[in-house]
BAROBA-451154 format. One record per residue (C-alpha): residue in one letter; x, y, z; residue number from 0. Coordinates in steps of 0.05 Angstrom, whole numbers, padded with zeros to 5 digits. Layout:
N
<residuo:a | u:X | v:Y | w:Z | num:NUM>
...
REM end
This chain:
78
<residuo:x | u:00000 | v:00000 | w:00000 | num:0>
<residuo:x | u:00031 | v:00068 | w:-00023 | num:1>
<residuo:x | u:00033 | v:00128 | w:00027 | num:2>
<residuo:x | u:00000 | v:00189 | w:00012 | num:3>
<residuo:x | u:00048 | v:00244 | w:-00023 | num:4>
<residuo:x | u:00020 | v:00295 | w:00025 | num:5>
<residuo:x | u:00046 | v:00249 | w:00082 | num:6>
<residuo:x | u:00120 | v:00231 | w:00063 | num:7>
<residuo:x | u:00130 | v:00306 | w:00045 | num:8>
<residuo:x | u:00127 | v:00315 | w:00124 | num:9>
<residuo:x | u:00149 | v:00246 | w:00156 | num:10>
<residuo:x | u:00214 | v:00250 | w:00193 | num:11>
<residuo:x | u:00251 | v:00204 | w:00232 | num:12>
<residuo:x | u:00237 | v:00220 | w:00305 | num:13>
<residuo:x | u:00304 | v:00216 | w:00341 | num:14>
<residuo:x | u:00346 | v:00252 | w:00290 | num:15>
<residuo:x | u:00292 | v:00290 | w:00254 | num:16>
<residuo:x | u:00318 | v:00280 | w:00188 | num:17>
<residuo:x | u:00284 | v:00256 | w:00124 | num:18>
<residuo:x | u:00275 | v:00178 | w:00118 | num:19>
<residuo:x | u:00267 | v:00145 | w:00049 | num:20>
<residuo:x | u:00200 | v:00107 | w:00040 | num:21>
<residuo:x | u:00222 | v:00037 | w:00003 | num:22>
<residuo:x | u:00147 | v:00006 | w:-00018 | num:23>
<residuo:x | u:00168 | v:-00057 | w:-00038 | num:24>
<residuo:x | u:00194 | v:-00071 | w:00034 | num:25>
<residuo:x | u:00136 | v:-00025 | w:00069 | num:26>
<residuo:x | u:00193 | v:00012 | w:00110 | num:27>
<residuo:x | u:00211 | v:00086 | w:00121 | num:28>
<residuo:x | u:00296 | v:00076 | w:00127 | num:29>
<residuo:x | u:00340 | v:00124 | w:00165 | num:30>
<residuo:x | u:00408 | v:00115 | w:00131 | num:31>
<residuo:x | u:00446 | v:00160 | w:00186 | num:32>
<residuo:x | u:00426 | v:00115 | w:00241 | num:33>
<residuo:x | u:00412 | v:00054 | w:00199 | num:34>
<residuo:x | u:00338 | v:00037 | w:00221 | num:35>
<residuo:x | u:00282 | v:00019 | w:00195 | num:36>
<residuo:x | u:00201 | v:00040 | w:00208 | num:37>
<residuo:x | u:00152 | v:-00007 | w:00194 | num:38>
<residuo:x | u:00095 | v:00017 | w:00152 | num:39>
<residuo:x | u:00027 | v:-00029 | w:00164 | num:40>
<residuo:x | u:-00027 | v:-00029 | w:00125 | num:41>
<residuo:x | u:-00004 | v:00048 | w:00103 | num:42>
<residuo:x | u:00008 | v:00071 | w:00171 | num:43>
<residuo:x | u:00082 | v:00089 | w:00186 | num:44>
<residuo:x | u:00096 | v:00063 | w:00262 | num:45>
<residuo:x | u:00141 | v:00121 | w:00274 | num:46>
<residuo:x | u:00155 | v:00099 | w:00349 | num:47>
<residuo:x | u:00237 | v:00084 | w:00357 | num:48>
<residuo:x | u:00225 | v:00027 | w:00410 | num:49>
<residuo:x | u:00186 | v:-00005 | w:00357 | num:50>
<residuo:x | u:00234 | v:00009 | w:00298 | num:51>
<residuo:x | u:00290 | v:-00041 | w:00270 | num:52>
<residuo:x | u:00361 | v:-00039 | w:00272 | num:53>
<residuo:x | u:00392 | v:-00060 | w:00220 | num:54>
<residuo:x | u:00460 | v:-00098 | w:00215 | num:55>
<residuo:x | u:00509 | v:-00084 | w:00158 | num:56>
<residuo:x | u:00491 | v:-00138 | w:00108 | num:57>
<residuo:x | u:00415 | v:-00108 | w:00103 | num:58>
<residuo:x | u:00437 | v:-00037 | w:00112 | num:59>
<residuo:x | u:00479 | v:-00039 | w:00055 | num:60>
<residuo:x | u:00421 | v:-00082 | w:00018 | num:61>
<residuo:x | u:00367 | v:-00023 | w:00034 | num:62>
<residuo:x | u:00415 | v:00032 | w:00020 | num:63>
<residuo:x | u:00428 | v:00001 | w:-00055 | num:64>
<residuo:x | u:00347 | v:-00003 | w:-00062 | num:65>
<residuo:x | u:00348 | v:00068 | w:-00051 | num:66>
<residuo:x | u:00405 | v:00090 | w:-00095 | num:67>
<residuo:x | u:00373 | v:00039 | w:-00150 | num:68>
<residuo:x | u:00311 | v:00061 | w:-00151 | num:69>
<residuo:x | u:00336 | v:00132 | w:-00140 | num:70>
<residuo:x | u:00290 | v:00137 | w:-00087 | num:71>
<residuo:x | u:00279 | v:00217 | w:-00053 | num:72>
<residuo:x | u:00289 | v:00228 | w:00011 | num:73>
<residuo:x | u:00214 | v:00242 | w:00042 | num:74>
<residuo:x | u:00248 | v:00318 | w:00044 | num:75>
<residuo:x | u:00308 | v:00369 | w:00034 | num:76>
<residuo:x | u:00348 | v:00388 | w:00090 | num:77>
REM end
């Protein structure tokens, strides 16, 4: 399920602040600064960073090549 445009213009990551990149196929928001992932369920990010994944280096580096592949845009400019 796709997230409203509306939405990712204003969804940030809420310990650092800073833009996240919203990967559909996996139905996360990713943080590459602190390399975490949000869960989005059934089109509703879970923006709560007790609830958010950690990811090692194997699927950090697997996420982060999604988003330069797919030259996916941060959710905004900083």
């Amino acid at each position: 399920m796709s997230l409203d445009s509306a939405l990712l213009a204003i969804l940030a990551c809420p310990e650092d602040k800073g833009p996240l990149y919203y990967i559909e196929s996996e139905a996360i928001l990713y943080n590459p600064r602190l390399e975490r992932a949000y869960a989005v369920r059934d089109g509703i990010p879970v923006m709560l960073v007790e609830e958010a994944k950690s990811l090692d280096d194997d699927e950090n580096a697997r996420i982060a090549g999604l988003v330069r592949d797919q030259q996916i845009a941060p959710t905004f400019e900083q």
